[in-house]
N, C-alpha and C positions, 0 to 999 in steps of 0.2 A: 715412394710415398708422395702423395699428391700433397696441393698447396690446404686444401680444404682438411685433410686430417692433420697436417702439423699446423692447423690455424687452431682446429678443435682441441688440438694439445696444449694448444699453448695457453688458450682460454681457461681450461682445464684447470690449466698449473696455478694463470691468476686467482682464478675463483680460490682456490683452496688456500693461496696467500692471504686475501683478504677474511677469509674464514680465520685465519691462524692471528691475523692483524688483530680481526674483531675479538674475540678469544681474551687475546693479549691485554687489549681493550678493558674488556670486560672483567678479568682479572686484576687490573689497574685500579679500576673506577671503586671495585669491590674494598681493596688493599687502603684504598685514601675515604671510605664510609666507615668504614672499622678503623681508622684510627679517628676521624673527628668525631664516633661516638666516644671513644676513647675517652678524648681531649676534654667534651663537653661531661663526662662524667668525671672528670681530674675539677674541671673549675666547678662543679657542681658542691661538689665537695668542700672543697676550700672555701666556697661560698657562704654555706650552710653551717660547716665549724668557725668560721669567724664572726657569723650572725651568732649562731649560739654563744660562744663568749663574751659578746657583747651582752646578751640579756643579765636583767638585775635577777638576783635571788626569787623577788617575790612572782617576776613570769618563770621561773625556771618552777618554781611551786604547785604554777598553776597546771603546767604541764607535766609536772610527775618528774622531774628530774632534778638529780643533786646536783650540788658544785662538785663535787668529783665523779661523774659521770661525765661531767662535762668537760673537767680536767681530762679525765680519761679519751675523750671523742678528741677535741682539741690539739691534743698531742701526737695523734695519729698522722703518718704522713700523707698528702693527700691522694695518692694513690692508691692507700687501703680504703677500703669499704666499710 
């Protein structure tokens, strides 16, 4: 075997490492954008039910909502939807 074909092999073998790297990479990057939507839909939530139990009766009125709808939202943990 000459020096040029186990050079071309050996080339070969990095390329396909770094494909496997990027890959890896890229399956990472995916794995940590699917959780911090995650995350931003967890405090979205909790945001939004603590805003709502804060509002008085007569905004809860105005928007078409009871006190126990809001009882109801409120209570959910903030992981459900």
């Amino acid at each position: 075997m000459s020096n040029a074909t186990i050079c071309n092999e050996v080339s070969a073998r990095n390329i396909n490492s770094k494909s496997g790297f990027s890959v890896a990479i890229g399956s990472l990057m995916n794995a940590v954008t699917a959780v911090r939507k995650v995350l931003h839909r967890w405090r979205r939530n909790s945001t939004s039910r603590r805003q709502l139990a804060g509002m008085s009766s007569h905004m809860l009125k105005d928007i078409g909502i009871s006190r126990s709808d809001v009882v109801n939202e409120v209570t959910k943990p903030f992981w459900k939807d």
